[in-house]
N, CA, C and O atoms as a Tinker XYZ file with bonds, in Angstrom:
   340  protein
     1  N    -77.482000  -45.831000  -10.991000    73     2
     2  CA   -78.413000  -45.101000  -11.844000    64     1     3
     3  C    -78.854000  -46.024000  -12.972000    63     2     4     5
     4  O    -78.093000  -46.666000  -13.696000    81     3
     5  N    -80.308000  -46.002000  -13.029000    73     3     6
     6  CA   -80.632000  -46.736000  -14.580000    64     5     7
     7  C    -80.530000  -46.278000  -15.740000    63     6     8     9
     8  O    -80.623000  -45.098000  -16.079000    81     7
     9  N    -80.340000  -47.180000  -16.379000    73     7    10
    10  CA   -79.906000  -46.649000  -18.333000    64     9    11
    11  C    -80.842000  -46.011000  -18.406000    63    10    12    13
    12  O    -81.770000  -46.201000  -17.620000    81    11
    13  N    -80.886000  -45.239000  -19.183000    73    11    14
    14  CA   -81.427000  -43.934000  -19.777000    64    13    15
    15  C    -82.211000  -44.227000  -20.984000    63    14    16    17
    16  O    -81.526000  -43.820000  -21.922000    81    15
    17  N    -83.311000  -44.733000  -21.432000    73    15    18
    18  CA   -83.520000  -45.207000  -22.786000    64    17    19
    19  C    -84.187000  -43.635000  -23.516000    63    18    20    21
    20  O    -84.980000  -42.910000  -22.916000    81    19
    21  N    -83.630000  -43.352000  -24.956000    73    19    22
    22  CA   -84.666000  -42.638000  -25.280000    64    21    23
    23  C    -85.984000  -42.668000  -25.251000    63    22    24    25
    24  O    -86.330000  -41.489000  -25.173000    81    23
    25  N    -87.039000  -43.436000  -25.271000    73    23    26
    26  CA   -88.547000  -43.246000  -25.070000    64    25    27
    27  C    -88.536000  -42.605000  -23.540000    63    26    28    29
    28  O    -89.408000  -41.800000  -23.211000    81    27
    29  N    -87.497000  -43.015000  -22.637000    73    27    30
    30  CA   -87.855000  -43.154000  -20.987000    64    29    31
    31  C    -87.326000  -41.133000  -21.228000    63    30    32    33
    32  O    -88.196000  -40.302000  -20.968000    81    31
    33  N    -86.210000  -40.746000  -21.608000    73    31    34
    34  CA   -85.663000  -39.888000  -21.664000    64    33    35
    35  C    -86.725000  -38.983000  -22.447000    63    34    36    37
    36  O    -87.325000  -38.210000  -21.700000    81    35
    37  N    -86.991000  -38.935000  -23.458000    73    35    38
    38  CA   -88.445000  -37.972000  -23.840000    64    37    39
    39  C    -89.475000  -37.981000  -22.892000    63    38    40    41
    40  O    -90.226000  -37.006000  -22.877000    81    39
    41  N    -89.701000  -39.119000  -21.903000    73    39    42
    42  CA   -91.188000  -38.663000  -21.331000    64    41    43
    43  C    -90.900000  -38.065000  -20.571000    63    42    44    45
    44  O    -91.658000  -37.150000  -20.249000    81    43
    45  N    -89.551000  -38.270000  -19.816000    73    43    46
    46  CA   -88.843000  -37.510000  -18.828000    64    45    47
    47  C    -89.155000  -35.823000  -19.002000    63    46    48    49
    48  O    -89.850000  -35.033000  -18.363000    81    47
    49  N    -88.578000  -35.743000  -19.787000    73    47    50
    50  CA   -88.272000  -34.200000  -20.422000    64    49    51
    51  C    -89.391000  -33.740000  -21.023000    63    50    52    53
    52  O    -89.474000  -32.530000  -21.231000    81    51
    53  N    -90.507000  -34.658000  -21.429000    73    51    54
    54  CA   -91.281000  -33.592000  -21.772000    64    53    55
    55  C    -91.852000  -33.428000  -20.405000    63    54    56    57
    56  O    -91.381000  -32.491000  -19.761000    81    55
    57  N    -92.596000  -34.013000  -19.943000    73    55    58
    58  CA   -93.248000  -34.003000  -18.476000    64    57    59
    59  C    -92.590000  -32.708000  -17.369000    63    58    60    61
    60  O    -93.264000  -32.031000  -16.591000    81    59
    61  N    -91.572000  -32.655000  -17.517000    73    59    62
    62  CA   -90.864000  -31.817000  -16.992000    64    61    63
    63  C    -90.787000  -30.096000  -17.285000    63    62    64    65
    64  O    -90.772000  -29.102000  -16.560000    81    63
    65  N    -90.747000  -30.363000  -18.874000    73    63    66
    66  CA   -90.889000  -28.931000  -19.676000    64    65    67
    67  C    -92.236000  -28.822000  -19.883000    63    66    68    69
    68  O    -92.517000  -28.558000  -21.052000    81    67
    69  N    -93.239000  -28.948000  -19.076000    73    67    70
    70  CA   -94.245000  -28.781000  -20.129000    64    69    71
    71  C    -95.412000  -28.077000  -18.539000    63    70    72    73
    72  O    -96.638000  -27.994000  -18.470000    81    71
    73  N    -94.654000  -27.813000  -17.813000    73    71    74
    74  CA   -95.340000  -27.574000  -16.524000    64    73    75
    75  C    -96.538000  -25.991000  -16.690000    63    74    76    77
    76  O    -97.523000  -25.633000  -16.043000    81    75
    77  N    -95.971000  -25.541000  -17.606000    73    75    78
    78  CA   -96.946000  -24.178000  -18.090000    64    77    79
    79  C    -97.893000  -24.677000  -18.981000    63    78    80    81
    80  O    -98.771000  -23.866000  -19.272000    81    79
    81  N    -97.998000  -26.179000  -19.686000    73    79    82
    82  CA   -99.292000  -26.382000  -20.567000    64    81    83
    83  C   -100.851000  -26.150000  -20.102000    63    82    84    85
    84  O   -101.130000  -25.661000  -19.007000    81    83
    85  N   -101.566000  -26.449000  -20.804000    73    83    86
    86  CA  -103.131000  -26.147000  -20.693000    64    85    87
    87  C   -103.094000  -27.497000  -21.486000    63    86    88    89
    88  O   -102.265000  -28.175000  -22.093000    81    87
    89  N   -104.551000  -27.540000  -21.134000    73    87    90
    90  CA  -105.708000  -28.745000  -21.585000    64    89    91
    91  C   -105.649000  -29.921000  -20.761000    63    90    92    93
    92  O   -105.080000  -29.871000  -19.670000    81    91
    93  N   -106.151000  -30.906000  -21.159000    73    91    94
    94  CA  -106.367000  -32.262000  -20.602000    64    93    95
    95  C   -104.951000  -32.814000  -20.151000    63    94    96    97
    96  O   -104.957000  -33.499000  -19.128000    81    95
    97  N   -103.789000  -32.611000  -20.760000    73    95    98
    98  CA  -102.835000  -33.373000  -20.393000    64    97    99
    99  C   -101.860000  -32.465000  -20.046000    63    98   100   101
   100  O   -100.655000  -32.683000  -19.928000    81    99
   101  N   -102.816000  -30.821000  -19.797000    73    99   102
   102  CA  -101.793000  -30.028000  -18.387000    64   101   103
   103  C   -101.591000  -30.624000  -16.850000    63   102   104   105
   104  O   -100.655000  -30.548000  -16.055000    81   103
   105  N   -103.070000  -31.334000  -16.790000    73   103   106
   106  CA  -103.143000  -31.925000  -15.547000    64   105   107
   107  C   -102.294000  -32.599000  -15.212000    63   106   108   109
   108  O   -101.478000  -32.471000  -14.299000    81   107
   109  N   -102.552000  -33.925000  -16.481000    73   107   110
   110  CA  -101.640000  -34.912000  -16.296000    64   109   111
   111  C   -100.103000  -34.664000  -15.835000    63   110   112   113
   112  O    -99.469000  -35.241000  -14.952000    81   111
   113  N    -99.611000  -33.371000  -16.923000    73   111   114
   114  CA   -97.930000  -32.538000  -16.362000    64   113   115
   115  C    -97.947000  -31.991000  -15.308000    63   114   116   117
   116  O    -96.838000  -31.555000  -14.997000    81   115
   117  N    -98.778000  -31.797000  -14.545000    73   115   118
   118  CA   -98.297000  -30.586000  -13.298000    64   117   119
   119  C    -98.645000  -31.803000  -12.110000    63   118   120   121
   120  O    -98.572000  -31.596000  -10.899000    81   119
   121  N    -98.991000  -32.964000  -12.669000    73   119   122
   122  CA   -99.140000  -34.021000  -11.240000    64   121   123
   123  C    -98.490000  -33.841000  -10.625000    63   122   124   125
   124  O    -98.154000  -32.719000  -11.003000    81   123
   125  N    -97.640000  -34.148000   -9.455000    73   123   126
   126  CA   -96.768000  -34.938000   -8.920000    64   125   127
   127  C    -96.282000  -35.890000   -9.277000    63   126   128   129
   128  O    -95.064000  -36.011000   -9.407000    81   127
   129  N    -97.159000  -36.823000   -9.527000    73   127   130
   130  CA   -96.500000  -38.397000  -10.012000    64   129   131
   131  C    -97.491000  -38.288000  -11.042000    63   130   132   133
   132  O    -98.689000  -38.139000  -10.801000    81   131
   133  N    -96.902000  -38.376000  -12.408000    73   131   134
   134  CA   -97.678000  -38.065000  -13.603000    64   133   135
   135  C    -98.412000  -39.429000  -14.095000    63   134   136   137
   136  O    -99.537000  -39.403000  -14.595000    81   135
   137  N    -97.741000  -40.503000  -13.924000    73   135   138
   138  CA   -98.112000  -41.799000  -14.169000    64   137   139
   139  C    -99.131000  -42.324000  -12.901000    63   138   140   141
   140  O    -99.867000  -43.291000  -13.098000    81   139
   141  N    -99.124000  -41.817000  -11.957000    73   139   142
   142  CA  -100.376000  -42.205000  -11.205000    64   141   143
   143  C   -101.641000  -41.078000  -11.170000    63   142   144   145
   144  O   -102.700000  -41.204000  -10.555000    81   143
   145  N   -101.325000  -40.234000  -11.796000    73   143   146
   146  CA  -102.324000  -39.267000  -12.311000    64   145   147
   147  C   -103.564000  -39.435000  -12.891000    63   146   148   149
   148  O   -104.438000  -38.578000  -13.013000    81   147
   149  N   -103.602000  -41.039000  -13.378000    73   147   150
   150  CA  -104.554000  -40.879000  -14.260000    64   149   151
   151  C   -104.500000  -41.394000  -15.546000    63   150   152   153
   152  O   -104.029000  -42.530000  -15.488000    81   151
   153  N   -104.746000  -41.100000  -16.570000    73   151   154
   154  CA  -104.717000  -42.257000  -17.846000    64   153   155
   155  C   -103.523000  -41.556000  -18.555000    63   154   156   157
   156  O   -103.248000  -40.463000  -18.060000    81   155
   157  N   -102.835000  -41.904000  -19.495000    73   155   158
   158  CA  -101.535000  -41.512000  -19.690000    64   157   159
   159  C   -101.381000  -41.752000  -21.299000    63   158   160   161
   160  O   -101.521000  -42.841000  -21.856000    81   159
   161  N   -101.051000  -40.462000  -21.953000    73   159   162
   162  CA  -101.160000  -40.753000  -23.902000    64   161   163
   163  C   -100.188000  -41.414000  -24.138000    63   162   164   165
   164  O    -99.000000  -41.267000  -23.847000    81   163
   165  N   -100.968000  -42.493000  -24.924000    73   163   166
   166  CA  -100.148000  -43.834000  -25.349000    64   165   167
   167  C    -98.701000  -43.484000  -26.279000    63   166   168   169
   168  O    -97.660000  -44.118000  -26.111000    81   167
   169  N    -98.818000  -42.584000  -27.081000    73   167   170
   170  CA   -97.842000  -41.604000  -27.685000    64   169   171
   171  C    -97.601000  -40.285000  -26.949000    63   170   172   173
   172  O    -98.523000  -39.584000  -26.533000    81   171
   173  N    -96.300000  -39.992000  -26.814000    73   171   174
   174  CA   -95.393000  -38.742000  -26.543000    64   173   175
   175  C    -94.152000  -38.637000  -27.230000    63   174   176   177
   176  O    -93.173000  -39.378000  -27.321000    81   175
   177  N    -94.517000  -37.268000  -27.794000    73   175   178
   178  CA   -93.629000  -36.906000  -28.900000    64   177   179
   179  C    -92.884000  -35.336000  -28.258000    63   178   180   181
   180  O    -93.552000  -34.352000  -27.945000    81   179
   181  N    -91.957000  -35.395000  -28.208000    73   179   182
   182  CA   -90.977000  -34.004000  -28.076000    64   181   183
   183  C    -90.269000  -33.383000  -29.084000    63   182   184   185
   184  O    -89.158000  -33.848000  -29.339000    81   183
   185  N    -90.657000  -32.456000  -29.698000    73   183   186
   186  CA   -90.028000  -31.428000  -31.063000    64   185   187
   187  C    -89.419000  -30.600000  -30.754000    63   186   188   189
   188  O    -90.036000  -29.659000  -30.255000    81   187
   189  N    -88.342000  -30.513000  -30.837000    73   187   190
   190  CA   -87.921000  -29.132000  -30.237000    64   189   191
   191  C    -87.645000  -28.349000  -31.875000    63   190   192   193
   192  O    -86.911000  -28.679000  -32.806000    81   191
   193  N    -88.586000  -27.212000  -31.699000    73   191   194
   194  CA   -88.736000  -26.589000  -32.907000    64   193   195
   195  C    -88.207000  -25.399000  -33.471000    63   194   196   197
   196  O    -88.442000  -24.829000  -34.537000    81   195
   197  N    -87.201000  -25.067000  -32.232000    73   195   198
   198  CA   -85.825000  -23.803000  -32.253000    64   197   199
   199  C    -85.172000  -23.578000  -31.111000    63   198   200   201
   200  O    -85.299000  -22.907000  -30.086000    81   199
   201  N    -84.501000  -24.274000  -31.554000    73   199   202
   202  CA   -83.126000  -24.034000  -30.479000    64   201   203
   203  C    -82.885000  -23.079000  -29.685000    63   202   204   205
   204  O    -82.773000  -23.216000  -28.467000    81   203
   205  N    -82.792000  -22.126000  -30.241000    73   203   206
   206  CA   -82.503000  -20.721000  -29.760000    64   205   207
   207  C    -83.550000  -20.016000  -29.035000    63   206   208   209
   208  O    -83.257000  -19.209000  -28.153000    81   207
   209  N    -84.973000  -20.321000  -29.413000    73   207   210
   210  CA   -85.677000  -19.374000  -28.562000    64   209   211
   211  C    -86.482000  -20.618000  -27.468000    63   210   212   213
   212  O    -87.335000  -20.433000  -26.601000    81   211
   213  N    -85.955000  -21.633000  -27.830000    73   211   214
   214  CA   -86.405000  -23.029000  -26.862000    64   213   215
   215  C    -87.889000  -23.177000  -26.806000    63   214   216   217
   216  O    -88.579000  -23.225000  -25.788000    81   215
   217  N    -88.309000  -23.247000  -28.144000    73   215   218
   218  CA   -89.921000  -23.679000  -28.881000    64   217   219
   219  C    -89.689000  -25.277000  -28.547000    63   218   220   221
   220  O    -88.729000  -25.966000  -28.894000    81   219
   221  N    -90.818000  -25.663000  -27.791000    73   219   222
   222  CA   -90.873000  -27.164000  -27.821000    64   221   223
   223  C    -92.452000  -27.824000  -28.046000    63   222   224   225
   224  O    -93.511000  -27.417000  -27.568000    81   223
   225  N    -92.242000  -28.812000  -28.814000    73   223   226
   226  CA   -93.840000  -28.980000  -29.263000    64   225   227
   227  C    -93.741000  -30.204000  -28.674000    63   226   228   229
   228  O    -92.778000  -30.970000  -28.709000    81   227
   229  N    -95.024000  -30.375000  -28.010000    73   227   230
   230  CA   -95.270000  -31.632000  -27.223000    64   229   231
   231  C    -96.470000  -32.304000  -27.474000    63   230   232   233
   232  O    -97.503000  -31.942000  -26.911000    81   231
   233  N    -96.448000  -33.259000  -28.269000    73   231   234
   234  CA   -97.350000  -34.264000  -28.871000    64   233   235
   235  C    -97.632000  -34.984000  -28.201000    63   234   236   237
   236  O    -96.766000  -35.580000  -27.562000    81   235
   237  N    -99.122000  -35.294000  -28.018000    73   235   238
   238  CA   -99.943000  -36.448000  -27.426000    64   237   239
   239  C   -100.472000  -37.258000  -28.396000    63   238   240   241
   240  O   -100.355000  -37.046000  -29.603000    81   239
   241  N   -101.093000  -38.245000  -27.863000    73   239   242
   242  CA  -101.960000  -39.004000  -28.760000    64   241   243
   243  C   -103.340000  -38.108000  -29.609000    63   242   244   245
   244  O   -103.921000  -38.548000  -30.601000    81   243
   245  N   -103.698000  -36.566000  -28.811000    73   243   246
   246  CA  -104.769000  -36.167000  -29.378000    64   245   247
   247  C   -104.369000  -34.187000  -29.031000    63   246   248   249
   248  O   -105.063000  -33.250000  -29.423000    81   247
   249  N   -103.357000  -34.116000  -28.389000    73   247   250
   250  CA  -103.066000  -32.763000  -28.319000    64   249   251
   251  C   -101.891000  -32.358000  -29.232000    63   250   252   253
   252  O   -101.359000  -33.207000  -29.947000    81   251
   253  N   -101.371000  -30.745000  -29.218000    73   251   254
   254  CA  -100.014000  -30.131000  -29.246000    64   253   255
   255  C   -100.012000  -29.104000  -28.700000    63   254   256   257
   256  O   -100.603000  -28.071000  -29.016000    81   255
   257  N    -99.021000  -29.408000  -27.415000    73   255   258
   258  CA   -99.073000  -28.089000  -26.605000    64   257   259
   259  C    -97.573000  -27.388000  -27.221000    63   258   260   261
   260  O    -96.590000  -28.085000  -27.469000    81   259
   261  N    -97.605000  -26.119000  -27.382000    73   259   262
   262  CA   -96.233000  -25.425000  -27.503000    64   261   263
   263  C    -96.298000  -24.863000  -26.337000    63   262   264   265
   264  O    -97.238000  -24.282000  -25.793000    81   263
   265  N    -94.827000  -25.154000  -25.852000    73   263   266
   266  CA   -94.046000  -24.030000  -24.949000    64   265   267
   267  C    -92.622000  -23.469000  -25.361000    63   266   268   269
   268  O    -92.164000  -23.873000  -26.430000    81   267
   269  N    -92.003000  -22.718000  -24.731000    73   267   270
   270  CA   -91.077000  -21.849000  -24.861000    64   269   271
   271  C    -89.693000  -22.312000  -23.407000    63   270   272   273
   272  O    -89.340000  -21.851000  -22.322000    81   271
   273  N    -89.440000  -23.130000  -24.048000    73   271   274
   274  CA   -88.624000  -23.681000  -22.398000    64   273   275
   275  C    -87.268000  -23.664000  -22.503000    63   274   276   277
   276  O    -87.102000  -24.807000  -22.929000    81   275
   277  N    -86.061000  -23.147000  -22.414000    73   275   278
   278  CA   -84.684000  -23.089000  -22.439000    64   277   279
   279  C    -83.840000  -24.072000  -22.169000    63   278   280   281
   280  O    -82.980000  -24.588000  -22.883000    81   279
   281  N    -84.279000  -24.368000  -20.660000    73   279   282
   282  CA   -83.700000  -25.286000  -19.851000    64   281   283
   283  C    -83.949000  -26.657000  -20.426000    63   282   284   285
   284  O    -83.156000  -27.589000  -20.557000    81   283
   285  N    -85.622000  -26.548000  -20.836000    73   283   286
   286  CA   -85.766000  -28.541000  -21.532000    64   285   287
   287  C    -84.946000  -28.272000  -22.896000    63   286   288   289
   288  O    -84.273000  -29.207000  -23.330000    81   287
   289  N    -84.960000  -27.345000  -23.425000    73   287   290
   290  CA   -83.994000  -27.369000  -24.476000    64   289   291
   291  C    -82.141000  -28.276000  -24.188000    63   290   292   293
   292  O    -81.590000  -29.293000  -24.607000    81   291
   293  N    -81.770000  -27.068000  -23.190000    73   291   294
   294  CA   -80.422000  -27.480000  -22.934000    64   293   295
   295  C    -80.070000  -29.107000  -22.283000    63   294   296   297
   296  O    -79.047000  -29.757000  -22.494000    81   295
   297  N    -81.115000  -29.461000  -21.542000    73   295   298
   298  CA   -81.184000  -30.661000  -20.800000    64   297   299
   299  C    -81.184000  -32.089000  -22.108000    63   298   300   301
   300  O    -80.568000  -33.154000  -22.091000    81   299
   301  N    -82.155000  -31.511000  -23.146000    73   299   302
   302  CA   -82.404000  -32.241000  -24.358000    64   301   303
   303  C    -80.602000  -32.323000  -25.199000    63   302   304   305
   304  O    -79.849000  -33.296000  -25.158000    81   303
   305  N    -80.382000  -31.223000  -25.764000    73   303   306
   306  CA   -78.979000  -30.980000  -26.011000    64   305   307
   307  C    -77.740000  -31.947000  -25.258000    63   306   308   309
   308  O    -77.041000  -32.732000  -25.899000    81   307
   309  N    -77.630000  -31.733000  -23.865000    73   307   310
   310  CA   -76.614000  -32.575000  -22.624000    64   309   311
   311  C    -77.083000  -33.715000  -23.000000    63   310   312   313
   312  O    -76.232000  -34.309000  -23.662000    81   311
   313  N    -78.093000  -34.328000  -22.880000    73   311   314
   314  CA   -78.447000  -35.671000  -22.965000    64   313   315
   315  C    -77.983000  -36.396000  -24.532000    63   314   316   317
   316  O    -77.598000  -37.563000  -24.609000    81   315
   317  N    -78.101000  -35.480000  -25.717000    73   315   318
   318  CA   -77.298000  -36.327000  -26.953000    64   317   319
   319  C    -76.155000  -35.688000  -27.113000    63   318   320   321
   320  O    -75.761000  -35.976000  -28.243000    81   319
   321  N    -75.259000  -34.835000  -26.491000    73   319   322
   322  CA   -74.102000  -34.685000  -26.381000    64   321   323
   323  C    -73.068000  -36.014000  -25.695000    63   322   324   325
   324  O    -72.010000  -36.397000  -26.195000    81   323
   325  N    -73.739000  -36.577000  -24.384000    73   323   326
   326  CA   -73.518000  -37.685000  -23.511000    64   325   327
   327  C    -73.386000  -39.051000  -23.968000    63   326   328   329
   328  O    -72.744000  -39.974000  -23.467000    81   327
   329  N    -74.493000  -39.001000  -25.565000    73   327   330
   330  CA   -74.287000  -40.099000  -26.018000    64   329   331
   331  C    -73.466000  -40.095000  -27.450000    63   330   332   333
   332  O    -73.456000  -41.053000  -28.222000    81   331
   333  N    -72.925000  -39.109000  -27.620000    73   331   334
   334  CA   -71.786000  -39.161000  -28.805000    64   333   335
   335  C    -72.807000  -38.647000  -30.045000    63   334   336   337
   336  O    -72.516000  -39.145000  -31.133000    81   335
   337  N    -73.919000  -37.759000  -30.048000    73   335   338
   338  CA   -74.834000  -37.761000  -31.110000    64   337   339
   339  C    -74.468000  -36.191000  -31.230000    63   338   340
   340  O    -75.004000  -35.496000  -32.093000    81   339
């Protein structure tokens, strides 16, 4: 398995949680292969903006999509639990 870098680990997870977005870079999320999709925002940002009800804000270079996702929550959580954070 390859190291895990955080930048690689946010695009991961957002791409993943973000399968209910709208706009220009819903497309890009619901690809298949998101990176051969098409042009790709040079910035991606993942907020997770409450824990509890699993608000996640997903920053592009020119969008913010909110969703409501549990699972990218908990997956986000496991992943800095794993690294001692």
């Amino acid at each position: 398995m390859s190291e895990l870098t955080r930048r690689s680990f946010i695009v991961q997870a957002s791409l993943a949680g973000a399968a209910a977005a709208s706009g220009s870079t819903a497309a890009l999320l619901l690809a298949d292969d998101p990176l051969a999709a098409g042009p790709t925002p040079t910035n991606l940002l993942l907020h997770v903006r409450d824990v509890r009800t699993g608000e996640v804000s997903v920053l592009t270079d020119t969008e913010e999509i909110v969703l409501h996702d549990s699972r990218l929550v908990g997956s986000v959580l496991r992943a800095l639990a794993r690294t001692g954070r």
